[in-house]
MIDO-649465 format. One record per residue (C-alpha): residue number from 1; chain; x, y, z. Coordinates in nm, 4 decimals, always signed. Example, Ala and Ser with C-alpha at 12.3 -4.5 7.8 and 13.67 -1.06 7.14 Angstrom:
BEGIN
+-----+-------+----------+----------+----------+
!  nr ! kette !     east !    north !       up !
+-----+-------+----------+----------+----------+
!   1 !     A !  +1.2300 !  -0.4500 !  +0.7800 !
!   2 !     A !  +1.3670 !  -0.1060 !  +0.7140 !
+-----+-------+----------+----------+----------+
This chain:
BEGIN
+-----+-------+----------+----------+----------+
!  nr ! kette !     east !    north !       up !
+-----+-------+----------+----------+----------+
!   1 !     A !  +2.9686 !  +8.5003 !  +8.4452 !
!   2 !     A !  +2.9061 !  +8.4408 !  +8.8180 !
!   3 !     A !  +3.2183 !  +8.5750 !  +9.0418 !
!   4 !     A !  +3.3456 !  +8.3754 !  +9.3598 !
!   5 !     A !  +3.5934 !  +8.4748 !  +9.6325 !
!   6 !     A !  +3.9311 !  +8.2555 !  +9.6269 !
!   7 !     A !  +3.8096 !  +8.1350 !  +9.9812 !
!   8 !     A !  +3.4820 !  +7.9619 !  +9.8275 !
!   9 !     A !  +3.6341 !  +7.8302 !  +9.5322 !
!  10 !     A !  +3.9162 !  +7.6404 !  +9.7447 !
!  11 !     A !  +3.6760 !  +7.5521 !  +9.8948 !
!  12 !     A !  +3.4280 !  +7.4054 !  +9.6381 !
!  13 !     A !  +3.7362 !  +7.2310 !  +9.4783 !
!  14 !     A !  +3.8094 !  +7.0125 !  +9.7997 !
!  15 !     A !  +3.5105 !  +6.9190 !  +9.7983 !
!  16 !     A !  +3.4983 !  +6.7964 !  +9.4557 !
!  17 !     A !  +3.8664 !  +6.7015 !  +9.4773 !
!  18 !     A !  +3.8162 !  +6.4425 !  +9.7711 !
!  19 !     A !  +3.4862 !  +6.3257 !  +9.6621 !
!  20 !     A !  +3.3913 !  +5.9322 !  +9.6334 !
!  21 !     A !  +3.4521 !  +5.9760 !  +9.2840 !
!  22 !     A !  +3.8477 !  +6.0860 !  +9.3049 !
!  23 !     A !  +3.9301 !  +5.8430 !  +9.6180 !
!  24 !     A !  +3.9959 !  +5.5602 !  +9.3379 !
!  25 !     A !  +4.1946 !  +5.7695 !  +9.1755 !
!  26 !     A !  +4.4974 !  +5.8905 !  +9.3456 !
!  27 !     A !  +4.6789 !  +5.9716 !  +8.9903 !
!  28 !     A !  +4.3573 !  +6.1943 !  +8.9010 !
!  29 !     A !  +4.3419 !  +6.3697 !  +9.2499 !
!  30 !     A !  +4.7229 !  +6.4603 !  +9.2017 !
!  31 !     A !  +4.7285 !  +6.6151 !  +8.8356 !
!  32 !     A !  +4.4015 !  +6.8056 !  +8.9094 !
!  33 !     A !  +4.5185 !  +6.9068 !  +9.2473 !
!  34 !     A !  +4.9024 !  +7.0390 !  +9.0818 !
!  35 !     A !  +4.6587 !  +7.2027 !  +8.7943 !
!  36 !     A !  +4.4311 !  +7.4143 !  +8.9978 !
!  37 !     A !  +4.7059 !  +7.5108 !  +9.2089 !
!  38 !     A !  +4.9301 !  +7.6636 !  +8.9713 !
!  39 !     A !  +4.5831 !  +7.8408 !  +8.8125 !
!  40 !     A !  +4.5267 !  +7.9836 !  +9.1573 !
!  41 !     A !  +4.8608 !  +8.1070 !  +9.1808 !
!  42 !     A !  +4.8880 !  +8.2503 !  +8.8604 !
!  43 !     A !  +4.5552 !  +8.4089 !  +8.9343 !
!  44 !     A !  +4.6555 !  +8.5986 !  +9.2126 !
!  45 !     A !  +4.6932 !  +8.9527 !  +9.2432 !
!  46 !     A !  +5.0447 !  +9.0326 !  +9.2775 !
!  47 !     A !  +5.1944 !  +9.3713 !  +9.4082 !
!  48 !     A !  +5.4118 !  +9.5692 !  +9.1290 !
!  49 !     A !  +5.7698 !  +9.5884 !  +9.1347 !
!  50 !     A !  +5.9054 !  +9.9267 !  +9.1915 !
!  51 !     A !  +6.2471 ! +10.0128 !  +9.0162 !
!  52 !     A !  +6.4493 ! +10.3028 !  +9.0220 !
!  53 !     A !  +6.4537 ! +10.4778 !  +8.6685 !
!  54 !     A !  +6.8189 ! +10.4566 !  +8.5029 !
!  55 !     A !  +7.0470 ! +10.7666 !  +8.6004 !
!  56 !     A !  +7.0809 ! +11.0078 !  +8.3321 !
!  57 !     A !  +7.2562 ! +11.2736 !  +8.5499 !
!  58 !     A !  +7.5006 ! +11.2523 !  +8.8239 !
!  59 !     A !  +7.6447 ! +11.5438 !  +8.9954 !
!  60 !     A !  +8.0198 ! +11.4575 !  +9.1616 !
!  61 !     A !  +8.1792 ! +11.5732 !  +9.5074 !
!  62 !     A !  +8.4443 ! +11.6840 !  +9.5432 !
!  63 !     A !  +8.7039 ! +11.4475 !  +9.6182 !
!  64 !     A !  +8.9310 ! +11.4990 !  +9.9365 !
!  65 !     A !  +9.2582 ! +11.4126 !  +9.9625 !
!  66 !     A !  +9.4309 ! +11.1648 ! +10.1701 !
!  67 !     A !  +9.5695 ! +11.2636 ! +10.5130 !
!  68 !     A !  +9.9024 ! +11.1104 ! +10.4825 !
!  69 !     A ! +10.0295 ! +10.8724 ! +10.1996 !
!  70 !     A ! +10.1571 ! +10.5532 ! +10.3586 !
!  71 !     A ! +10.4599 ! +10.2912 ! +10.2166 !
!  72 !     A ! +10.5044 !  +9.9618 ! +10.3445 !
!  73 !     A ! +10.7650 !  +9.7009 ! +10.3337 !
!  74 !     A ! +10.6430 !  +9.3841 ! +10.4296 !
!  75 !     A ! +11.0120 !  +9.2420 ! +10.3574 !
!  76 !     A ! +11.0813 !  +9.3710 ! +10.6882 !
!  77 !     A ! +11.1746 !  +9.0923 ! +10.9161 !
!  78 !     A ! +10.8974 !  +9.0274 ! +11.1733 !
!  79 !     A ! +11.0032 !  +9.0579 ! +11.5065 !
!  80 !     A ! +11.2450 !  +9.3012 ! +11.4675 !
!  81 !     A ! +11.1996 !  +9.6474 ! +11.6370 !
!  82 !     A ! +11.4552 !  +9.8325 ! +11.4433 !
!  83 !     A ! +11.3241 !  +9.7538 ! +11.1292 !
!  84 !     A ! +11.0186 !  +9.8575 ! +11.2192 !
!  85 !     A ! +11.0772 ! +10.1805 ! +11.3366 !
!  86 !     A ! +11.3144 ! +10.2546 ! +11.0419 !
!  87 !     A ! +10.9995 ! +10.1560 ! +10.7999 !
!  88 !     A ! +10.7766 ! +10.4159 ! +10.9872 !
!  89 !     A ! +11.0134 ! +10.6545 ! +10.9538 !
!  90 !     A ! +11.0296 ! +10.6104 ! +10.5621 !
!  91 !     A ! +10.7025 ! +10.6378 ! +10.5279 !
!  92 !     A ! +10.6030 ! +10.9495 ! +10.6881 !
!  93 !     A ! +10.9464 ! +11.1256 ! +10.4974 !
!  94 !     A ! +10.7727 ! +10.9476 ! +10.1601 !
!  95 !     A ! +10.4466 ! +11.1208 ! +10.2884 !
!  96 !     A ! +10.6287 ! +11.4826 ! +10.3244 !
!  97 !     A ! +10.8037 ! +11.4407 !  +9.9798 !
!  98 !     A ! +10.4818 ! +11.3759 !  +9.8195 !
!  99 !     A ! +10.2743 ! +11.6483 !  +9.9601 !
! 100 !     A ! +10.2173 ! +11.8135 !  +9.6048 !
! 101 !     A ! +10.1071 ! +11.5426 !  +9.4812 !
! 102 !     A !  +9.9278 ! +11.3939 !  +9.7737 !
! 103 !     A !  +9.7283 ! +11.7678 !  +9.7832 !
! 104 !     A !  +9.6710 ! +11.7114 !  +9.3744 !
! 105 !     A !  +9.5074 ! +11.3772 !  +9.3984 !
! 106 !     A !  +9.1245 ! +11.4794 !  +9.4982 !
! 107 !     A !  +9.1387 ! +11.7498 !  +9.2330 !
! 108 !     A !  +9.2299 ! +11.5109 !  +9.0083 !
! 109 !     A !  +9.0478 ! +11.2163 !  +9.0492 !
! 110 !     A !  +8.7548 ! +11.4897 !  +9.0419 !
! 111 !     A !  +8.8030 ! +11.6168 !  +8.7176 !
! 112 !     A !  +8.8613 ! +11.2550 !  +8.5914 !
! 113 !     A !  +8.5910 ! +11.1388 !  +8.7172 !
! 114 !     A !  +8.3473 ! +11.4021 !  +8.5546 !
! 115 !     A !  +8.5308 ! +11.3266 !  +8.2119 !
! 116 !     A !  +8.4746 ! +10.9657 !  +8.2416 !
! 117 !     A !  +8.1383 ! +10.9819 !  +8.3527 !
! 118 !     A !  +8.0671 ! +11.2094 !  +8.0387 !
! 119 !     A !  +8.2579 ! +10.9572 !  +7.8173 !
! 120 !     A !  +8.0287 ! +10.7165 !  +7.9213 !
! 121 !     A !  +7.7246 ! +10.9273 !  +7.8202 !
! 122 !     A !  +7.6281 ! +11.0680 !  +8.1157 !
! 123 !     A !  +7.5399 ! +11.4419 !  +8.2266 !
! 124 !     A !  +7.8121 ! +11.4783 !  +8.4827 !
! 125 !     A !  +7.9501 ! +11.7865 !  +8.6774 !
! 126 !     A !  +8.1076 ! +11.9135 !  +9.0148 !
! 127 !     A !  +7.8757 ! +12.0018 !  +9.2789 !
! 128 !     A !  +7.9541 ! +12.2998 !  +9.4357 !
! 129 !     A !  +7.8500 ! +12.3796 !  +9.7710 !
! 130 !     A !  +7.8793 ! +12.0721 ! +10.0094 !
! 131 !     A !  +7.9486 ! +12.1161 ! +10.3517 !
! 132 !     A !  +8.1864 ! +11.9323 ! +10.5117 !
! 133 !     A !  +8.3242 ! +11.8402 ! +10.8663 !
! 134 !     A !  +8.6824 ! +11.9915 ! +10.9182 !
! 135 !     A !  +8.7420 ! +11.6731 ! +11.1438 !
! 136 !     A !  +8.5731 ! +11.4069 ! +10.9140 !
! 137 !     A !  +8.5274 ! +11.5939 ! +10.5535 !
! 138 !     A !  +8.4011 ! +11.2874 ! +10.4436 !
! 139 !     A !  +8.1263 ! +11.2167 ! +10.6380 !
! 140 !     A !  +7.8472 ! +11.3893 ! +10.4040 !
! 141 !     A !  +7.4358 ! +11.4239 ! +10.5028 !
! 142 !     A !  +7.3424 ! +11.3718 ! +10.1639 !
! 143 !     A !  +6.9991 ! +11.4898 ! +10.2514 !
! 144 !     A !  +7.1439 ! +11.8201 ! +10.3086 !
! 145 !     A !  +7.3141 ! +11.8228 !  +9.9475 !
! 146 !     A !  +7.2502 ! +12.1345 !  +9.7252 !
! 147 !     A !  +7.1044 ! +11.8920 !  +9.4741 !
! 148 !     A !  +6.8294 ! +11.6486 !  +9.3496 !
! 149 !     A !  +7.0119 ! +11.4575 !  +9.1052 !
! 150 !     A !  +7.1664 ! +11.1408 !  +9.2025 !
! 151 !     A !  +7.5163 ! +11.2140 !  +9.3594 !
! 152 !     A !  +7.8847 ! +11.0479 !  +9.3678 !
! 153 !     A !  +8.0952 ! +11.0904 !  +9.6425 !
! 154 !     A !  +8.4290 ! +10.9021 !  +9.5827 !
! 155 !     A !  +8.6847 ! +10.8914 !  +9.8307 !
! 156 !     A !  +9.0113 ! +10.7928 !  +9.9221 !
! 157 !     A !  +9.0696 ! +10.4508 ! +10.1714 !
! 158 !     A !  +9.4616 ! +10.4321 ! +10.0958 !
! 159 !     A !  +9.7110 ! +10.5868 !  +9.9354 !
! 160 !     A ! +10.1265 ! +10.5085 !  +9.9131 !
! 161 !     A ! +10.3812 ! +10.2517 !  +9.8072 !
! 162 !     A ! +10.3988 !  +9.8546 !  +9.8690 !
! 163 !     A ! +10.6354 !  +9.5973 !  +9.8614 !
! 164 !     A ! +10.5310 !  +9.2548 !  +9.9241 !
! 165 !     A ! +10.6893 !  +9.0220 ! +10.1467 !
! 166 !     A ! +10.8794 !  +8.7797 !  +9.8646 !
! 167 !     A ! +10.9139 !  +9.1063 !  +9.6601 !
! 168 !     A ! +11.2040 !  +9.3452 !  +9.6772 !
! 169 !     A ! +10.9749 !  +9.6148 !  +9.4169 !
! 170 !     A ! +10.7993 !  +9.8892 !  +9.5497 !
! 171 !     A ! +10.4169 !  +9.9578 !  +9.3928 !
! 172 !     A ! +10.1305 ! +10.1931 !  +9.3890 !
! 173 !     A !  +9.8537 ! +10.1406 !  +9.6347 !
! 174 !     A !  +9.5848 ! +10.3190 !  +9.5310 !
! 175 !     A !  +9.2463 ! +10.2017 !  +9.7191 !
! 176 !     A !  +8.9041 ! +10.3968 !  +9.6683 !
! 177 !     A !  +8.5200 ! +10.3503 !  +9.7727 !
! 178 !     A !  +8.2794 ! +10.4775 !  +9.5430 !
! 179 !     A !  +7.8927 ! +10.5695 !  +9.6497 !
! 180 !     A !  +7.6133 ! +10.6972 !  +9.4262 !
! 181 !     A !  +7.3182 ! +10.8326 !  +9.5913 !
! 182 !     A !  +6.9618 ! +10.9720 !  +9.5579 !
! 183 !     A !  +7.0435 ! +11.2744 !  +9.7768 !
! 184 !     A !  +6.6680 ! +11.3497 !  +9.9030 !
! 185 !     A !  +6.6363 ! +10.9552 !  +9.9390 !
! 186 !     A !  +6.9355 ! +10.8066 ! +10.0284 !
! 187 !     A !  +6.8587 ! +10.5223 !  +9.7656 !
! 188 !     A !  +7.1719 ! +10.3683 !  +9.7257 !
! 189 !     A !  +7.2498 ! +10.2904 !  +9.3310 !
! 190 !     A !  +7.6010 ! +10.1897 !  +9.3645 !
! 191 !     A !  +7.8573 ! +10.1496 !  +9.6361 !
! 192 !     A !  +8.1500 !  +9.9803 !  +9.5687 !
! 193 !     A !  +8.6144 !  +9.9710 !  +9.6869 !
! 194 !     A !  +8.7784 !  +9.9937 !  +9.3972 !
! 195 !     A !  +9.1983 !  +9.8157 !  +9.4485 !
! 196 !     A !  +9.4250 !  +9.9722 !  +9.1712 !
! 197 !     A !  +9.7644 !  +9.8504 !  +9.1941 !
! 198 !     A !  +9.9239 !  +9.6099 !  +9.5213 !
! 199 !     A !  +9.6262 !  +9.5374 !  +9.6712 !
! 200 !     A !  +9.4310 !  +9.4670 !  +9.2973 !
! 201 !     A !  +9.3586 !  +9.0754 !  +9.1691 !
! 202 !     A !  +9.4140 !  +9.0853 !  +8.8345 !
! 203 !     A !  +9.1647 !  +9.3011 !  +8.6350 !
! 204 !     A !  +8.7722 !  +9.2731 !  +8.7203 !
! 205 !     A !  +8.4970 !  +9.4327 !  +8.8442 !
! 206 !     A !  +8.6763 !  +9.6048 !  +9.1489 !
! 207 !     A !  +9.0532 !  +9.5613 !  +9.0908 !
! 208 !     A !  +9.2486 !  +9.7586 !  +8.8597 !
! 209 !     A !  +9.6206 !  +9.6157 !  +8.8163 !
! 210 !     A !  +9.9155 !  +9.8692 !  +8.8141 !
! 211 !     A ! +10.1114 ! +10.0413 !  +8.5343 !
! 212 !     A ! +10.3790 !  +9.7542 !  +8.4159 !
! 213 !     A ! +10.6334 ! +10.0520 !  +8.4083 !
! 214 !     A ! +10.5643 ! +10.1457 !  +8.7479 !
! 215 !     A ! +10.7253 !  +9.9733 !  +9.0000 !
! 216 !     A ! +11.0757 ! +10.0859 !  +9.1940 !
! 217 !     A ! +11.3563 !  +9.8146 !  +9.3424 !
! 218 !     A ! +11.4231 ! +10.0303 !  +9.6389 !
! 219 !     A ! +11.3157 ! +10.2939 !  +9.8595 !
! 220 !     A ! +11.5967 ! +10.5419 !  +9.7983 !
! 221 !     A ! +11.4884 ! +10.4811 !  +9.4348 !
! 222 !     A ! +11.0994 ! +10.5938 !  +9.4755 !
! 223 !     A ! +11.2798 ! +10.9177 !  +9.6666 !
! 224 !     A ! +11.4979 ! +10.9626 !  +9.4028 !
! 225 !     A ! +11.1874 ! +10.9595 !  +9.1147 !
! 226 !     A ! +10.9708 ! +11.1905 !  +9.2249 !
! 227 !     A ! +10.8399 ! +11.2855 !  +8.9284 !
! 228 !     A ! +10.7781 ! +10.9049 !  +8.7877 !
! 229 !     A ! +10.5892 ! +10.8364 !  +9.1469 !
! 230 !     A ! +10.3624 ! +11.1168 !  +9.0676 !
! 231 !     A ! +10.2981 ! +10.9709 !  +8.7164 !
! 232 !     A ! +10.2407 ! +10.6717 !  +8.8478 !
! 233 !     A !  +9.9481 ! +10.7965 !  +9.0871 !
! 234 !     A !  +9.8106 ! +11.0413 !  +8.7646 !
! 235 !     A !  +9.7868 ! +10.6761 !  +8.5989 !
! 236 !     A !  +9.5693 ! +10.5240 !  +8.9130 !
! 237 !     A !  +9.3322 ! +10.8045 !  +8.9380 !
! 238 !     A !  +9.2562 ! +10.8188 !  +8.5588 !
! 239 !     A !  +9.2301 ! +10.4337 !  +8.5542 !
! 240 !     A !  +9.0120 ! +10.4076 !  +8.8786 !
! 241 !     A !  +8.7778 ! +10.6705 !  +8.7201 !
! 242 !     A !  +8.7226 ! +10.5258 !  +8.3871 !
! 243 !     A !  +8.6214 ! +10.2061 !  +8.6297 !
! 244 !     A !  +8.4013 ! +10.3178 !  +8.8490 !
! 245 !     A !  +8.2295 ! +10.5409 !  +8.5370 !
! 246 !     A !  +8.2217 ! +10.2028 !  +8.3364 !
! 247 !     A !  +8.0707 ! +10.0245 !  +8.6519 !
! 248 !     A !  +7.7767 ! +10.2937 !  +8.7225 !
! 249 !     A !  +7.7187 ! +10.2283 !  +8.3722 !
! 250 !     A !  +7.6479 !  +9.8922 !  +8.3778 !
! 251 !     A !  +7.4776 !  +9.8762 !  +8.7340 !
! 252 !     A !  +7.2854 ! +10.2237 !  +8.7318 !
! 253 !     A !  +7.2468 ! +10.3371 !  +8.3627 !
! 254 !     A !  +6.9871 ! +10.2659 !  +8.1091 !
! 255 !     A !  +6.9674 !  +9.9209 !  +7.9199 !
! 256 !     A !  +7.2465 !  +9.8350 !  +7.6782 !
! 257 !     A !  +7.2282 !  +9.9949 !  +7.3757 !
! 258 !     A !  +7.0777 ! +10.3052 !  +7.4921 !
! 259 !     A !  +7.2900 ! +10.6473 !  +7.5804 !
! 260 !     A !  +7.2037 ! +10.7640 !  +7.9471 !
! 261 !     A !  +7.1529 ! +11.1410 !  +7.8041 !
! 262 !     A !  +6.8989 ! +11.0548 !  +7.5900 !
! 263 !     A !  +6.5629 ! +11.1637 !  +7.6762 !
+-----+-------+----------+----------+----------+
């Protein structure tokens, strides 16, 4: 069969397209015209679509620790400098109070986040070794990473207590962004905030709501529960870890119905 370039056969069709023959026949010109364009198209070499294969493995970092945990009031009258000052104060006493448990947070969230990951059929661990910035620990050159596997690095944006401005309860704040990585790269494969608790909107994609139980009508009362605070943040981490493994799983893992660790 002889072979012509695109160019020539265009060309060789306009000709025969706008012949005397066709000029009577506007219908004719149009359906042939819509026919041999969609063949052409068809026809045409098109360039392959490169996708990133499904993680299987995913090594974790570490997860730092908040500076300082925060509480805010909003039912503070606007305005008004005492009340203002007063709130500040609360908050950084809330923040000393809670320094166990403010310290216990990245290794927790850590650990839950390896178990969920695993739960979810993944190969997941700790990576050991990353070097961090004593000023900005969180500010990672992934392309410096002991590692080749894709990597999550999960940090904390806010931790503390909240009370909204027609609300007299206090309730856990718990806000996290979530970024997995090809470490040699820099692919991103999933980057997402995750909003557990005051700042959440109901339960989706990247909002977790709070605990029912935990919520506290008063300052005095969240110093007075110490122990029921703490619970309530153990609650948040293992909740925004099961969501952020469930979400990798969707966006980054292998089709549905197949388990990431199988080879």
């Amino acid at each position: 069969m002889a072979k012509f370039s695109i160019s020539t056969l265009i060309s060789e069709l306009r000709r025969v397209l706008f012949s005397n023959c066709f000029t009577q026949i506007p219908l004719m010109r149009l359906l042939i015209s819509s026919f041999l364009a969609l063949s052409l198209i068809s026809g045409c070499a098109r360039s392959p679509v490169v996708q990133e294969a499904p993680v299987t493995r995913i090594m974790v970092i570490p997860v730092m620790p908040i500076a300082k945990l925060h509480t805010e009031n909003k039912g503070v009258p606007l305005g008004v400098l005492w009340y203002s000052i007063a709130d500040r104060i609360k908050s950084s006493d809330f923040s000393e109070r809670m320094e166990v448990t403010r310290k216990d947070m990245g290794p927790k969230l850590t650990a839950a986040l390896v178990r969920q990951l695993n739960a979810q059929g993944f190969e997941a661990q700790v990576l050991e070794g990353v070097a961090r910035s004593a000023a900005s620990p969180d500010r990672i050159d992934y392309q410096k990473l002991p590692a080749t596997d894709p990597v999550l690095h999960v940090y904390f944006e806010e931790v503390g207590m909240y009370s909204a401005r027609f609300s007299k309860d206090y309730v856990p704040r718990v806000n996290v962004g979530a970024y997995l990585v090809r470490p040699r790269s820099e692919v991103e494969l999933y980057n997402e905030t995750i909003y557990y608790g005051a700042d959440s909107s109901g339960n989706s994609r990247t909002s977790v709501p709070a605990d029912a139980r935990h919520h506290w009508s008063s300052f005095d009362e969240i110093i007075g529960k110490p122990r029921e605070v703490a619970g309530s943040y153990d609650d948040a981490v293992n909740a925004l870890a099961a969501k952020i493994a469930q979400n990798i799983r969707a966006q980054a893992g292998p089709a549905s119905g197949q388990s990431p660790s199988a080879r």
